[in-house]
Structure formats: structure tokens, C-alpha cells
C-alpha positions in Angstrom: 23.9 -17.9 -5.5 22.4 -15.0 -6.7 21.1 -11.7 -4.7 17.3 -13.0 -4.6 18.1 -16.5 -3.5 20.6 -14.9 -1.0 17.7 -12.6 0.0 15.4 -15.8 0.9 17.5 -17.6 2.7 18.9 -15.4 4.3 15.2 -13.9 5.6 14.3 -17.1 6.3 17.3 -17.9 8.4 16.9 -15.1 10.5 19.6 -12.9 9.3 18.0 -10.2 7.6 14.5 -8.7 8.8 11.2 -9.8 7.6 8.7 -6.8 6.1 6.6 -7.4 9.2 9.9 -6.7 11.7 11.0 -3.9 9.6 7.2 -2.1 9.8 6.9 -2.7 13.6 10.4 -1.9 14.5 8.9 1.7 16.5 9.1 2.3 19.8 6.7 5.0 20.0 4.5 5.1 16.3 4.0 8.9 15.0 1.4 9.9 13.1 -0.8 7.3 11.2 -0.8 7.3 8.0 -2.5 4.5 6.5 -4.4 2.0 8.1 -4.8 -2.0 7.0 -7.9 -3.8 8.8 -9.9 -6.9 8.5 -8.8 -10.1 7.8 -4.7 -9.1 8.8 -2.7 -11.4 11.1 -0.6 -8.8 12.7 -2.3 -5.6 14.5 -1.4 -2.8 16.6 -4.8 -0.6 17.6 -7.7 -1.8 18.7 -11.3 -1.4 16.8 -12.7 1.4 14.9 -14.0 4.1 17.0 -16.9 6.2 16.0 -15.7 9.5 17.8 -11.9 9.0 17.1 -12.0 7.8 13.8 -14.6 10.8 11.5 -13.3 10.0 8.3 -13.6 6.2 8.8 -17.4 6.6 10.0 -17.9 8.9 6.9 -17.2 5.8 4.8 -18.6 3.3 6.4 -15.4 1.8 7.1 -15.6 -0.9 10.3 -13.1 -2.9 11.7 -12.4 -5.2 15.1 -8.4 -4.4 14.9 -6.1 -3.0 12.2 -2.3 -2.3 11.6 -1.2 1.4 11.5 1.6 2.4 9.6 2.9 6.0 10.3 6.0 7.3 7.9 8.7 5.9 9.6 7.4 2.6 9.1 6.0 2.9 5.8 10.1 4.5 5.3 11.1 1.0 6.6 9.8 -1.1 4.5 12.1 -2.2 0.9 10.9 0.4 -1.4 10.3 0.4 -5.2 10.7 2.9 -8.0 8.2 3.1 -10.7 7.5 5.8 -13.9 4.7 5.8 -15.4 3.4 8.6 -17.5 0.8 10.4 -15.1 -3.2 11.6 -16.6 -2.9 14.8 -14.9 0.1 16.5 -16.9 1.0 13.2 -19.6 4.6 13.5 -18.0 6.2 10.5 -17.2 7.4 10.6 -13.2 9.0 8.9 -10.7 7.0 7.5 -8.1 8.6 5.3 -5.0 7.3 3.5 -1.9 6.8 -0.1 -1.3 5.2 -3.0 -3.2 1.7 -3.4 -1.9 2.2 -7.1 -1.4 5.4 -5.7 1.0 2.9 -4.0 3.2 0.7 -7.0 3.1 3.2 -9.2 4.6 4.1 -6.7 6.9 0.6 -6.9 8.4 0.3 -11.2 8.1 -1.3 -11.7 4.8 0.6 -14.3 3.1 1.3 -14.3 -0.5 -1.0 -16.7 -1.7 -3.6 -15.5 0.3 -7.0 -15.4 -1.5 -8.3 -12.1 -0.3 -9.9 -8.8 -2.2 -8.3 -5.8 -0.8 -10.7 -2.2 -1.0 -8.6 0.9 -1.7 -9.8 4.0 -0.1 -9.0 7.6 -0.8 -9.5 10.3 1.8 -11.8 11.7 -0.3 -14.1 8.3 -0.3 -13.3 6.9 -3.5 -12.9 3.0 -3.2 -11.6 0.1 -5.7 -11.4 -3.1 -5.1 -9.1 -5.9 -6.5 -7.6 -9.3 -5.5 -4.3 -9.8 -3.8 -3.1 -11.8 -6.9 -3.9 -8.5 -9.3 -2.0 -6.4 -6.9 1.1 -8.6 -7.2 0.3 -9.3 -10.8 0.2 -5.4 -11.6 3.3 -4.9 -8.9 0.6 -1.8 -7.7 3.0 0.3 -5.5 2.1 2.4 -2.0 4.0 5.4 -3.5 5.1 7.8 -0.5 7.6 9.9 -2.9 6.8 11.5 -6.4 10.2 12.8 -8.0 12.4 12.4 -4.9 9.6 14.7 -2.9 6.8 13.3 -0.2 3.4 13.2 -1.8 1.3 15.7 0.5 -1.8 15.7 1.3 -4.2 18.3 -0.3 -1.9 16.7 -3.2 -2.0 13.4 -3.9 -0.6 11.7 -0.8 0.1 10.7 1.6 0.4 7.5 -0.7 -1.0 6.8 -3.5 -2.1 3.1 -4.6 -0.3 3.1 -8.0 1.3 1.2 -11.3 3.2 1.1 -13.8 0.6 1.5 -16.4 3.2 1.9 -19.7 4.3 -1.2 -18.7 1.8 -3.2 -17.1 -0.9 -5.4 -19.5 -3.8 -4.5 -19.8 -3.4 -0.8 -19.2 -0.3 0.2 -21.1 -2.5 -0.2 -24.4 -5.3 1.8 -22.6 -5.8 5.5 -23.4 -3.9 7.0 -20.9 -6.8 9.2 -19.1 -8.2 5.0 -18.6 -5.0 3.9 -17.2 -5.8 4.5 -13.5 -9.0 3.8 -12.3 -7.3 0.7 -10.1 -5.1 3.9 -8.2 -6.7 5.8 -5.6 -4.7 8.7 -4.9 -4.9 9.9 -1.4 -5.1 6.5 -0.2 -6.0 6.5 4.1 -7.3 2.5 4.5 -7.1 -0.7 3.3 -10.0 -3.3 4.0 -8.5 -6.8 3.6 -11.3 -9.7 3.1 -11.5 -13.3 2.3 -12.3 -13.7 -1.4 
């Protein structure tokens, strides 16, 4: 049996924790970090409120329940490392966190759920792709950027993010075209039904 097919069943029969265990396994969340809302089967705050949440009203973001993640739990989750080459400087770096679709199952949505997932930045810049291009183009929550947190004022505290050298169609893209699909600074995920 090899490691992914002892992964599965072992998941499956209860031995090793599923994403959605790992995330919620807090006793007393910190900070939030990044919030997923709308169509999610697993929450843990109520609805958006218009006097707590400025940055959300600033954006028009809504929602009836969400999932918060806060460091530790984003820190739980199987992370990833990626290294693309970055616009900003053209040097290639190594960015880690977990696979988006990880932090989608952590919150309910399944894998072959047909849903289009909006990407907001804390500065209100928004893209939207499906579920199946976010697994397609393994797009990473990065929470590290060469073994240091991302920060924010930087471009944390995670940034939505692939491999664009490796990933078709972008690593054939000029490389200042590469990320467009990446919000840096990423604060919310809107999950709805395609």
C-alpha cells in the first residue's frame, strides 16, 4: 500500500484526523484570520455584523454564518510548499500553507462540489474562480514566504497563491500576467453555488 492509499483509509477509518477535526481542534480560537462564509457546512460565528465587522461592510461582504480560522488552526491544517517566481522582485520563493481545497474541507465543502469561491484582499480586491480551478491550479493559502509569516502591511496574513512556472495556462504567461487569480492580503472567502 502506498503512503496516499494509507492516508485514505486510514482518514476514513478514523485513525488519523480529517482537515475539518484538525481546523476545529481549539479550545479557545485567537485572533481571526481569515474568514470562509456562504454556502459552508461547518461554522463557528454567527452572521456578519455591521458594527463588528468594518472591513466586511466596506466590501459589501454579507453572510448568515461563516468559519473562522485564526493561526493556530490555519497551522493545523497539512501544509504545502510551492516556488514560484514572484512579479514583485522576479525571484523565485518559497511560499507554504495549505491547499485551498484543504481549507475547504475543513469548513464542509466537499470536493466535487460545484461552487465559485470570491477571493478578497483586505484592501478590496476580489477574484473569483470555481472550486474545480482552485484544485486544478493546486492555488495555495500561503501563511509563510521563505520560512517567515507573511505580515500584514506585507502581503499576508495569507496570500491566495500558485505555482505559476508550473501551472498551465500561466507558466507561458508573461510573468507580471501570472497572478491576477492571487489576491495577496486575502481576509474572506465567499463560497456560492455555481
Amino acid at each position: 500500500m502506498n503512503k496516499r492509499e494509507f492516508m485514505t483509509v486510514a482518514t476514513l477509518a478514523g485513525l488519523l484526523p480529517t482537515a475539518a477535526a484538525l481546523a476545529a481542534n481549539t479550545s479557545k480560537p485567537g485572533t481571526g484570520l481569515l474568514t470562509v462564509s456562504g454556502a459552508v457546512g461547518v461554522a463557528n460565528r454567527g452572521p456578519f455584523d455591521p458594527v463588528l465587522d468594518q472591513m466586511m461592510a466596506k466590501h459589501g461582504v454579507r453572510f448568515a454564518r461563516a468559519f473562522v480560522f485564526d493561526a493556530l488552526a490555519l497551522q493545523r491544517l497539512p501544509a504545502v510548499t510551492i516556488n514560484p517566481t514572484l512579479e514583485y522582485d522576479a525571484k523565485v520563493h518559497a511560499l507554504s500553507g495549505p491547499l485551498l481545497s484543504t481549507v475547504l474541507e475543513a469548513v464542509g465543502v466537499g470536493a466535487t462540489s460545484d461552487v465559485i469561491l470570491g477571493l478578497r484582499a483586505v484592501d478590496g480586491y476580489n477574484v473569483a474562480l470555481s472550486r474545480a480551478d482552485a484544485h486544478r491550479y493546486r492555488m495555495v493559502i500561503a501563511t509563510h514566504i521563505d520560512g517567515q509569516p507573511l505580515a500584514l502591511g506585507g502581503l499576508g496574513p495569507q496570500w491566495a497563491i500558485i505555482d505559476a512556472d508550473s501551472v498551465p495556462p500561466f507558466k507561458d504567461a508573461p510573468l507580471k500576467g501570472r497572478f491576477a487569480l492571487c489576491p495577496w492580503g486575502l481576509y474572506h472567502i465567499d463560497v456560492k453555488p455555481a
